[in-house]
N, C-alpha and C positions, 0 to 999 in steps of 0.2 A: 122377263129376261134380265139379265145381268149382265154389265160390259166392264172391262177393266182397260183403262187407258193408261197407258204408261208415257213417260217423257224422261227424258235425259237422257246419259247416253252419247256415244262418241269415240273420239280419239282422243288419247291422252299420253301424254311420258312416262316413263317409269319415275315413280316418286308423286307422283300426280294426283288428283281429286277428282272425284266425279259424284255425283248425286242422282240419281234417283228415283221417278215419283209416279205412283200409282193410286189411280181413281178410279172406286168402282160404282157402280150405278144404277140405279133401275131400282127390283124390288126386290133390296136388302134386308134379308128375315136375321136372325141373331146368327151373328160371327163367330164363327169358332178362333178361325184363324187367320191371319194374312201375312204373306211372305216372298221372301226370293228364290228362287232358283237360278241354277247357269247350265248352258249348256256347250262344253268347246268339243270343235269336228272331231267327228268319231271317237266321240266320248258319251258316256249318259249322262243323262240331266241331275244334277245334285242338289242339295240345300246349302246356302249361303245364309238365309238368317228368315228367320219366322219368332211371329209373336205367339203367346201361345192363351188358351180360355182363362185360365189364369192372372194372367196379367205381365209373361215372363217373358223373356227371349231365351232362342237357342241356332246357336251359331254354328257352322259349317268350322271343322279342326283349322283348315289351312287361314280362315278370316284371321286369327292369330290376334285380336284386337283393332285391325285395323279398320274393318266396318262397325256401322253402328244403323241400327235398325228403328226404325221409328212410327209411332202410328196416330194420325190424329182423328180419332173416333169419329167426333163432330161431321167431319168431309168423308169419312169411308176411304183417307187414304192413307199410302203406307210410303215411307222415304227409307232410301237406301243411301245415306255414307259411308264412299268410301275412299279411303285416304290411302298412301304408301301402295300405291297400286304397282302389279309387277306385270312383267309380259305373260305369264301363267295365269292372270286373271283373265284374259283375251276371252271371250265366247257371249253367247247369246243370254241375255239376261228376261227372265220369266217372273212376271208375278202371279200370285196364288193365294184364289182367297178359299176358302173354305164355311161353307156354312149351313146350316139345319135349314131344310126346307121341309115344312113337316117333321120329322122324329128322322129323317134320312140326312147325313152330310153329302153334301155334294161339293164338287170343287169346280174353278171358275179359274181360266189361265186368259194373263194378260198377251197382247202380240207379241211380244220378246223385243228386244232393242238390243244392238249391238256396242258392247262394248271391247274396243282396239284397245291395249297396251302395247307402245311401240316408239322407239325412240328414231 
């Protein structure tokens, strides 16, 4: 089994910082990927920033440079900065790992943690 625990997360102001951090667990066979998601009410879930087999990131249009995605392999975990936050960032934040189990990718979603933009 595979667990991803997330932390951070909150309420914060517009202009604001908030961070990030998912830990996943158990039996980690080779990564393809790990990443963010968001999801705000009655909207679908999108991508905010994912690493990618390579070595790369690729970021959701609207992040605009203000996030910055990060992964420290060692831990199996992945951080989310993100700075200049606006009240359209408001929704539920998803992590995502992705990985070979056998010759099959399968994906693996964290509990979501809410993050408020709100003055």
């Amino acid at each position: 089994q595979v667990q991803l625990v997330q932390s951070g997360g909150g309420l914060v102001q517009p202009g604001g910082s908030l961070r990030l951090s998912c830990a996943a667990s158990g039996t980690i066979f080779s990564i393809i990927a790990m990443g963010w998601y968001r999801q705000a009410p009655g909207k679908e879930r999108v991508l905010v920033a994912t690493t990618t087999s390579g070595g790369g990131t690729i970021y959701g249009d609207f992040v605009k440079g203000r996030f910055t995605i990060a992964r420290e392999n060692a831990k199996n975990t992945v951080y989310l900065q993100m700075n200049r936050l606006e009240p359209e960032d408001t929704a539920v934040y998803y992590c995502k790992l992705r990985m070979y189990v056998g010759i099959t990718p399968r994906d693996y979603w964290g509990q979501g943690t809410q993050v408020t933009v709100s003055s």
